[in-house]
N, C-alpha and C positions, 0 to 999 in steps of 0.2 A: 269374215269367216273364210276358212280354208277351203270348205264344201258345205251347200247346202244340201245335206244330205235327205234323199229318200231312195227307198226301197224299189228294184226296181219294176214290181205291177205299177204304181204310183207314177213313176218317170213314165211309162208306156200312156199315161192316162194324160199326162201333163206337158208329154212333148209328141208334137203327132210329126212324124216323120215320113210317113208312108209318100212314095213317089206319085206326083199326081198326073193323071192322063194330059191333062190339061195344063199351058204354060203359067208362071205365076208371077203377080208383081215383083218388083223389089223390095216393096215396101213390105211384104208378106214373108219372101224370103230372108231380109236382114231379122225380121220379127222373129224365122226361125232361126236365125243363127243367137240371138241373144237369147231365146230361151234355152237353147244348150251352150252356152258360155257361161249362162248362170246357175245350172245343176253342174257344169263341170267342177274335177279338182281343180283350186288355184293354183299348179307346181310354181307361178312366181312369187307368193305367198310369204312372207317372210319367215312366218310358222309353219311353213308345210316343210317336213323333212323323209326323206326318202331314203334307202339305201344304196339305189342305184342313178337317182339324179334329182337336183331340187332347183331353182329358181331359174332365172333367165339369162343367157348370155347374151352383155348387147352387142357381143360383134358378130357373133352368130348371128344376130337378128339383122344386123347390118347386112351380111353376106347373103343371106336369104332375101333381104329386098331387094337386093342390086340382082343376085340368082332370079327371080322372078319378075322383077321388073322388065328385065333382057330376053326372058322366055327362051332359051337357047338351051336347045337338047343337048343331055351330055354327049352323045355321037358326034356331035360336028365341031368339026378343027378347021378353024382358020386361022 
């Protein structure tokens, strides 16, 4: 599916996001990250089409992990 779509009181009941006082496993946090990957749109989708942008570019994505991986602010020139 492109989206599993629900409403959003529904998504508010289904994904608890609220920041917590308290620090949290990983294993709780990745738990959050896949229940919003999995109400997210798919835009890599092969059926999801968009007017202003649809699937995934892998050099982009290349660039982004090498960009990330390096952690190097755009301010600094060496």
């Amino acid at each position: 599916k492109v989206c599993e779509w629900k409403e959003p009181e529904e998504l508010k009941q289904l994904l608890d996001l609220e920041l917590q006082s308290q620090g949290e496993s990983r294993e709780r946090i990745l738990e959050r990250c896949r229940a919003v990957i999995h109400y997210s749109v798919k835009t890599g989708h092969p059926r999801f089409f968009n007017q202003l942008f649809s699937g995934l570019d892998p050099h982009a994505l290349a660039g982004r992990i090498i960009t990330e991986s390096l952690n190097t602010s755009q301010y600094t020139y060496e």
